[in-house]
Structure formats: C-alpha cells, structure tokens
PATILO-177139 format. One record per residue (C-alpha): residue in three letters; x, z, y. Coordinates in steps of 0.05 Angstrom, whole numbers, padded with zeros to 5 digits, always signed. Each point is the difference from the previous one (the first is absolute). Example, Ala and Ser with C-alpha at 12.3 -4.5 7.8 and 13.67 -1.06 7.14 Angstrom:
BEGIN
Ala+00246+00156-00090 Ser+00027-00013+00069 
***
This chain:
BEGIN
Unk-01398+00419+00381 Unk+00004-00054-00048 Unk-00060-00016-00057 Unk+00017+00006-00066 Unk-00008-00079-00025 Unk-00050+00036-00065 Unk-00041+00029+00058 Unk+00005+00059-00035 Unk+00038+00045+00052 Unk+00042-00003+00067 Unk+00074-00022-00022 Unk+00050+00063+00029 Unk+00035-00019+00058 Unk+00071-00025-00017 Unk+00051+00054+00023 Unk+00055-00021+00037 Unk+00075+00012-00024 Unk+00012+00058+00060 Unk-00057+00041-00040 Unk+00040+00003-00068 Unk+00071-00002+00035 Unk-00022+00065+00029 Unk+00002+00036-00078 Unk+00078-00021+00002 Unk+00012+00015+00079 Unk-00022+00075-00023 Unk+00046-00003-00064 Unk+00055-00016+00043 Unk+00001+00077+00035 Unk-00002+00033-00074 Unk+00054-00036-00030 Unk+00046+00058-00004 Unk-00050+00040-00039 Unk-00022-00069-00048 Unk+00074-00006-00019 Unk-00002+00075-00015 Unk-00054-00010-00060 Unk+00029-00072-00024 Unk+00067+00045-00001 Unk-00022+00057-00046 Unk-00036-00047-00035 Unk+00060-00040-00021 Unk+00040+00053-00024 Unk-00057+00040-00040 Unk-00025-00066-00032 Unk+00077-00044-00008 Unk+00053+00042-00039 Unk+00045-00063+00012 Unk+00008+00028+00081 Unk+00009+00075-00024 Unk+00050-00016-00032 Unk+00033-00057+00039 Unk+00057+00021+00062 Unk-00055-00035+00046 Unk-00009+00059+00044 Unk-00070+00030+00021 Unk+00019-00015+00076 Unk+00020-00073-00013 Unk-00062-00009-00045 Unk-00050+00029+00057 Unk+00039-00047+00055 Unk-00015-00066-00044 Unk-00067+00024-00026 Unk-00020+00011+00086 Unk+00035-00057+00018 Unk-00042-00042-00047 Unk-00066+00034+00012 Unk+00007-00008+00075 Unk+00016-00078-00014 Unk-00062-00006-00045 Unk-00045+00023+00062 Unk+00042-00038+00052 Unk-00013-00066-00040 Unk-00075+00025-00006 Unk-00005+00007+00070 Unk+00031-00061+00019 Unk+00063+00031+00034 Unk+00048-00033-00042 Unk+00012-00040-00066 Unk+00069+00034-00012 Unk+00017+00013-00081 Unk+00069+00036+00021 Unk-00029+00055-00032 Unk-00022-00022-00056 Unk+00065-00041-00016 Unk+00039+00072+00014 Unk-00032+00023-00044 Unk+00007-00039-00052 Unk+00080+00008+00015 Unk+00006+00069-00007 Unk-00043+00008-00056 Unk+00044-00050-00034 Unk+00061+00033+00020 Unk-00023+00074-00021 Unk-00017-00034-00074 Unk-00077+00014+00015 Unk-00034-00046-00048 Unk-00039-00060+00024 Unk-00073+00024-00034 Unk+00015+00073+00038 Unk+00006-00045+00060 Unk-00058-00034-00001 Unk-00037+00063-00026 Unk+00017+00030+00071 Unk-00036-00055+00036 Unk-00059+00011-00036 Unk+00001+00082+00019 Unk+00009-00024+00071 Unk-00054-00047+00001 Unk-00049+00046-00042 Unk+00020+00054+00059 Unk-00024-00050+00055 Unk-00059-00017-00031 Unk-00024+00068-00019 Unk+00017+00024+00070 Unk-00049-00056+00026 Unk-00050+00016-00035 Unk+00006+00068+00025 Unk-00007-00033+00071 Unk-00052-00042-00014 Unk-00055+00046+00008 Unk-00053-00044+00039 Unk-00035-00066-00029 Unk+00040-00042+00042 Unk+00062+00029-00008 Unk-00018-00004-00080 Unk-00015-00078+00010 Unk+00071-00005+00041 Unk+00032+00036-00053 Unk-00042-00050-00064 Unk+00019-00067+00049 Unk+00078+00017+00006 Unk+00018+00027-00070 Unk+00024-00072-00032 Unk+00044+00003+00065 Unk+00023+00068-00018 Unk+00022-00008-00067 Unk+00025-00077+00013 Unk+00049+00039+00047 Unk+00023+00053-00043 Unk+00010-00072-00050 Unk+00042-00031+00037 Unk+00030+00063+00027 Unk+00031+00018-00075 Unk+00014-00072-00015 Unk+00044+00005+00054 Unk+00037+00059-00020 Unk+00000-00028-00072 Unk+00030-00066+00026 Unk+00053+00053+00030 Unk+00011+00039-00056 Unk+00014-00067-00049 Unk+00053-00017+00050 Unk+00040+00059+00013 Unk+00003-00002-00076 Unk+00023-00066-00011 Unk+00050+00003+00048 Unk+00025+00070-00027 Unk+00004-00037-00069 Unk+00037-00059+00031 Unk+00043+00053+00033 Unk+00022+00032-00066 Unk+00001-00058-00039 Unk+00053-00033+00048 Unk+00034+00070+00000 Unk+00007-00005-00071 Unk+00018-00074+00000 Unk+00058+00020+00048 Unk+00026+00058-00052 Unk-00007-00048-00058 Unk+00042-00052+00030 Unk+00046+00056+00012 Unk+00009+00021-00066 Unk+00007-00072-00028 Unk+00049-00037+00052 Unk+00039+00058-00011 Unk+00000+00021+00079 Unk-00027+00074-00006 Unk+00057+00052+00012 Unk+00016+00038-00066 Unk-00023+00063+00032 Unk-00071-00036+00013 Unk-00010-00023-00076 Unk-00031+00055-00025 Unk-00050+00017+00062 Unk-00018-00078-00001 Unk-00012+00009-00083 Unk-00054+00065+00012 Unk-00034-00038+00052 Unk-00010-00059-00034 Unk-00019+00043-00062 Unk+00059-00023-00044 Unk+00043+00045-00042 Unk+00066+00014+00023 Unk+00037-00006-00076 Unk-00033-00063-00037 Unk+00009-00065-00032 Unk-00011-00048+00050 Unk-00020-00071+00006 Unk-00018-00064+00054 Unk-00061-00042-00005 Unk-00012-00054+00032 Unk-00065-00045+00015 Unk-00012-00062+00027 Unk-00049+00005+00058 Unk-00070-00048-00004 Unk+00004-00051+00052 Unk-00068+00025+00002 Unk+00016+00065+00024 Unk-00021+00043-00056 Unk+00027+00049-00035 Unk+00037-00018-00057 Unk+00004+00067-00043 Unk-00065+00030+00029 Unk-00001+00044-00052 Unk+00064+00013-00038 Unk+00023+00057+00049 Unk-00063+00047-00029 Unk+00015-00028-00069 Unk+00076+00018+00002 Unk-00025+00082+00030 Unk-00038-00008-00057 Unk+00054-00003-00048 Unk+00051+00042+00031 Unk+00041-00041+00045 Unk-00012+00002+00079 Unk+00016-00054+00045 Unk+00002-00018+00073 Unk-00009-00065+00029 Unk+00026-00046+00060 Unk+00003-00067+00024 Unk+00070-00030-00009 Unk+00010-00078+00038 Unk-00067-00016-00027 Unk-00010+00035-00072 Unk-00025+00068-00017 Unk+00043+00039-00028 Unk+00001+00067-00029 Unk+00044+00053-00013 Unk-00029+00036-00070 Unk+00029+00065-00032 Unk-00014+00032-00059 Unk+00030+00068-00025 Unk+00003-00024-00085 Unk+00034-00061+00015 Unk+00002-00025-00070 Unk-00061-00038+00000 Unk+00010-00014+00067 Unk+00008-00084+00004 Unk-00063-00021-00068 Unk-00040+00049+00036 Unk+00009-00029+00066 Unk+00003-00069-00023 Unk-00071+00011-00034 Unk-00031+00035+00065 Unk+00017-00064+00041 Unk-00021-00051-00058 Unk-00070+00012+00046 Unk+00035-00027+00061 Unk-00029-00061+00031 Unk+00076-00045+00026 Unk+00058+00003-00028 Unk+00046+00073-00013 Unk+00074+00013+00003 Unk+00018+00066-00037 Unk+00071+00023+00012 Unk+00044+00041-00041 Unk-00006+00075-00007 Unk+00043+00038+00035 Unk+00012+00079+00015 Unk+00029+00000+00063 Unk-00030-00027+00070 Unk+00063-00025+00024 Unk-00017-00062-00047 Unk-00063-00012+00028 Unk+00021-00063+00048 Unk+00028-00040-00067 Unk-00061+00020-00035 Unk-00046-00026+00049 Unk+00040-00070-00007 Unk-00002+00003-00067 Unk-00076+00005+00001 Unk-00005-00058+00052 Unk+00040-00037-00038 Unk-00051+00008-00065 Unk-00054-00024+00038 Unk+00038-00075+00000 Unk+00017+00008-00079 Unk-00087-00004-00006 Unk-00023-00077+00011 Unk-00025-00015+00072 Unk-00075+00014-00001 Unk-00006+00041-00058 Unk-00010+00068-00017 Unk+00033+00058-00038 Unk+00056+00043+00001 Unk+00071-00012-00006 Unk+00055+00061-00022 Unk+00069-00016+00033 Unk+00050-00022-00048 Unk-00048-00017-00054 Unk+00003-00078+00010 Unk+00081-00003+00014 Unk-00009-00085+00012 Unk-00052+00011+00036 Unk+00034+00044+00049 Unk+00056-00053+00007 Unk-00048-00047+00009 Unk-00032+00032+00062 Unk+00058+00032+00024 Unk+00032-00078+00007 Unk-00058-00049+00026 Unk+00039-00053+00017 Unk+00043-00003-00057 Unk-00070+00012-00051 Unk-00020-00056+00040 Unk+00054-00042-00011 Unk-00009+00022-00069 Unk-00062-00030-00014 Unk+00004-00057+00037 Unk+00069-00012-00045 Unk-00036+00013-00067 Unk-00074-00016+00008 Unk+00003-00055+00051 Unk-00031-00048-00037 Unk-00058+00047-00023 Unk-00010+00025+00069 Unk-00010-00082+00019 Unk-00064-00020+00027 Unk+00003-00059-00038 Unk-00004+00036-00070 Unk-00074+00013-00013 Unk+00006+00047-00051 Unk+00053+00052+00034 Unk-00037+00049+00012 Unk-00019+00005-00081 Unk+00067-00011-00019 Unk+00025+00058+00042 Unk-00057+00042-00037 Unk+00022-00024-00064 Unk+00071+00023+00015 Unk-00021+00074+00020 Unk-00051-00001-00053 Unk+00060-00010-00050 Unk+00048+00055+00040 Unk-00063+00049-00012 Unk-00005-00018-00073 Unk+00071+00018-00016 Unk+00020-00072-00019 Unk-00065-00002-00052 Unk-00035-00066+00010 Unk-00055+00021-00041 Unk-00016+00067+00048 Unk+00014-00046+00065 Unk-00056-00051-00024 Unk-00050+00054-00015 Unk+00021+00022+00072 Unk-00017-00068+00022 Unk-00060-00015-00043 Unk+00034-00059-00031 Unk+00042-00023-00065 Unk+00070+00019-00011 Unk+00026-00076-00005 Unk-00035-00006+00071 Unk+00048+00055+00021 Unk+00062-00028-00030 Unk-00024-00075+00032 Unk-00003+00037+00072 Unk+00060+00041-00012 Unk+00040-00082-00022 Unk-00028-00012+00062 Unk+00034+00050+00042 Unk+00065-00020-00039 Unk-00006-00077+00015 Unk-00010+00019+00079 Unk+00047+00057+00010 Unk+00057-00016-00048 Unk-00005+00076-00025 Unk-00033+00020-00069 Unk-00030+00063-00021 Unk+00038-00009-00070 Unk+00069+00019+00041 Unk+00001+00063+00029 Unk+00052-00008+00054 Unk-00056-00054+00022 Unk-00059+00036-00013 Unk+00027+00059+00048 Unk+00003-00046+00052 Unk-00069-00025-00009 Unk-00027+00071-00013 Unk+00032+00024+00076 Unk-00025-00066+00041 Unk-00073+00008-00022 Unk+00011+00079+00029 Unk+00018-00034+00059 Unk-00057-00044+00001 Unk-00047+00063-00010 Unk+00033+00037+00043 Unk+00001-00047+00057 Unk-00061-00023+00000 Unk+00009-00067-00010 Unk-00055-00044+00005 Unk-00014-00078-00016 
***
C-alpha cells in the first residue's frame, strides 16, 4: 500500500480496469429488461413517439441495440456506433425530432447509471462505480453525437432528394416537356394553382455561389403569389403564379427589387403551354440590365434594348460605327463624355437637369455634348442623329464595354 505524500493516510490501492468492467459485463445479461424501462420511459415522457408511425417493436429493437453497444464499448468488446448511426436514421425517417432523440440517450444513460448504483453495494464496487462515471457518460456523448451526426444526414439528403425532385417537375413545366395529362398533378405538388396568371423570372447566379433571391420566394407567399424554382443552363429561374393576376408584374417587380444580380421578368401569361417562350423572354431581360449591375428588368419594357441584346454583333458593330472615337484609348476624357451623353438622354434633352445630374454648369454640358458632335459627326440638335447616339451608348452599357 502506497503513503499518502501528506502523511496523513494510506493512498487506496488503484483498481484495475477488470474491477469496474465487471459493473458493465453484468449489465450485459439484463439488457432485455434495461431496454424495457428506457422503452416505457420514452413513450410516457415523448408525445412526439406516441404519436409518430415508429412502432413500439422497432423502437425497443434500436433502444436494445444501442444499450447493448453502450456496454460493449464499456467493456472493451467493440467500438462499433452502427447503432447509434441507425438510430439516428430511423428516427429521422419516422419525423422524430432531433431534441426527442437526444432526450432518449439521456433516459438510457440515466437507466445505466441508476442500475449501477443499484449494484454497487460494497465500498469497492462504489469506488469502481465513482472512477468510471466520466467514462460512462463520455460514451453515452459520443454515442448520441453519433446518431445526431446520422440524423443531420438522412435529412439533408432527404432535402436534396426533394429539392432535385422538384427541380425536375419545374423544368417540366417550363421547357414545356410534361404531358398535358401531368400538368395539373405536377402544379399541386409543387404547390401552384392550377388556373392563374403566370409569369418567368430569371436570376443571374453569383459566381460566388450564393443565392441571388435568398429571400424573395417568402416575400412573394407573402403577398399572394407562389413560385417554384430551378436551375436553367446556369440561372435560377422560377415559375411564380398568382390567382389576382392584375397586380401581378409591379408586385413582382418590387419583391425582386431585393435581389442581389441581375432579374429577367417575362410576360404574364394564363396558359403553361407558353412557359418555354416565357422563360426566354426572362433570360433575355437579364442582358437588357448592364453587365455587373443589379435590378430588375420587365420584358418588353426597354424595346432597343431588347434589339440590342438580341443582336450582339450587330450592337457591336453599332457602337464601334458611332462611338468609335469615344470608345478610343487615346481620348482621355471618354469615359465623361459618354456620361455626359446618358446624363442628357436621362434629362429629357434639359441641359440644365443633366448638369445638376453631373454636378456641373449647363455650358459645361453643351461644351461636352460640341464635343461628342466634333468626334462623331452626329448632334443631339437632329434627332435622326441623336437616335443613333442614344442606341450605341445602350450598346456600350449593355456590353460592357470597358476602356
């Protein structure tokens, strides 16, 4: 026997780890009637399993399975967490929530630990029981984390499941491949009315990978119109119906003012059949919004603009023809030309309202806009030549031109 190092008293002989092994080699035999109590337990204390379709029997199978694991990995016989991770499955896939879960852990490893204590009834066995009880509970831990772990995945992967589910009927719907006979079961899954006004929008996805209307699908329930989304070659699009489909496209274009890219909005239209030209409508409204910006864009609201993108080389072309010079790398003061000329287009032709714009004097305005003259051969004053003006700075915008 060892000497205390105070002097005080003998130190207790360290136990060895067959002495409190032997607590959870005795468990082993009574696992039947442990699982029994952590059973009736459960269901008196959860309502979530009375009144989930996980059945009694399958609940006493997992609940044994993972009490006679606990005392195997106590024992040293194995390290296994199948049964914990089973768990952790079915619970998920019977809709038990994840705090009722973990709440049956706990019962379990309360009903170990009582029943130890029941066993403990000598001095040593007391001490065996004090010296392993981090151990206990460390394995019941890691024993739940496990089936936790479990539990997060089988939902994840259910969501995945029935988000690519509804991806698939979405694309159905909108590239106008779903039989006519499949419309309206495709509509009531996806939660859409069957007789609407419909309508496409389109968004241009982050190159960072986030989403770009993160919130305008609860914002649009919230005002009446449901939707269901899908990726389409790279953009998330959306397939939104509302029942009063008179204030169908402001209301619309006002929910997706919070988007974070660049949104399409197509036409309204009452039947699905029109559904594939809607969706290129929408894609094409994304292009009539400046590379890099953000906002929305209604089809049809910008006619020039729609030319414009619908005909890149020839808006190309188009600038190149009438802003050439501008566009030159040699001109130093392009770029503020070019805002000069859109300042003016924004100000109705009012030189006074374009130099406000510009935080400068109206004669500066009418110097810059001499300038554009001089160097393009086309004047504001003549409107055949200010048209021309007005659609290559579009394509300018548009294309994303850059000196």
């Amino acid at each position: 026997m060892s000497i205390d190092q105070r002097g005080s008293r003998p130190a207790p002989a360290p136990l060895g780890p067959q002495a409190s092994a032997n607590f959870f080699v005795e468990l082993r035999d009574s696992v039947e009637a442990l699982t029994d109590g952590v059973v009736d337990q459960i269901i008196a204390g959860e309502e979530a399993y009375t009144e989930s379709p996980l059945s009694r029997e399958l609940l006493h199978s997992i609940v044994g399975e993972n009490i006679a694991a606990l005392l195997d990995a106590l024992t040293g016989r194995s390290d296994s967490l199948d049964a914990a991770r089973r768990a952790g499955r079915v619970k998920a896939e019977h809709g038990i929530p994840m705090a009722s879960l973990l709440h049956a852990y706990r019962l379990a490893g309360l009903q170990l630990w009582d029943e130890m204590i029941l066993r403990s009834g000598t001095p040593e066995r007391a001490e065996a029981l004090l010296r392993v009880s981090s151990e206990v509970w460390g394995i019941i831990d890691r024993f739940s984390s496990a089936a936790a772990d479990s539990y997060r995945l089988f939902i994840d992967e259910r969501d995945r499941r029935d988000q690519q589910a509804r991806s698939v009927m979405v694309l159905s719907l909108l590239d106008g491949s779903a039989a006519p006979g499949e419309v309206g079961g495709l509509l009531r899954a996806l939660d859409l009315p069957e007789h609407a006004r419909y309508l496409v929008v389109a968004a241009e996805r982050k190159t960072s990978g986030e989403d770009p209307v993160p919130t305008v699908p609860g914002l649009l329930r919230d005002v009446g119109i449901a939707s269901a989304w899908t990726t389409w070659k790279g953009e998330l699009v959306g397939l939104l119906a509302a029942q009063d489909g008179e204030s169908l496209e402001p209301t619309v274009e006002r929910v997706c003012s919070v988007a974070t890219s660049r949104l399409g909005m197509s036409r309204p239209f009452g039947q699905l059949s029109a559904a594939p030209d809607a969706v290129a409508q929408a894609r094409s409204s994304i292009e009539c919004i400046a590379r890099g910006g953000v906002g929305v864009h209604r089809y049809g609201s910008a006619p020039v603009d729609l030319l414009l993108v619908a005909q890149p080389g020839i808006a190309a072309e188009v600038q190149g023809e009438v802003l050439g010079p501008i566009l030159s790398a040699q001109l130093q003061d392009g770029p503020v030309l070019l805002d000069t000329l859109e300042a003016w287009f924004a100000a109705d032709g009012s030189t006074n309202d374009a130099g406000r714009a510009l935080h400068c004097h109206r004669n500066t305005v009418l110097y810059r806009l001499g300038r554009i003259a001089d160097l393009t051969g086309r004047s504001v004053a003549r409107p055949a030549e200010a048209a021309e003006l007005y659609v290559a700075l579009r394509a300018v915008r548009l294309g994303g031109t850059v000196r």
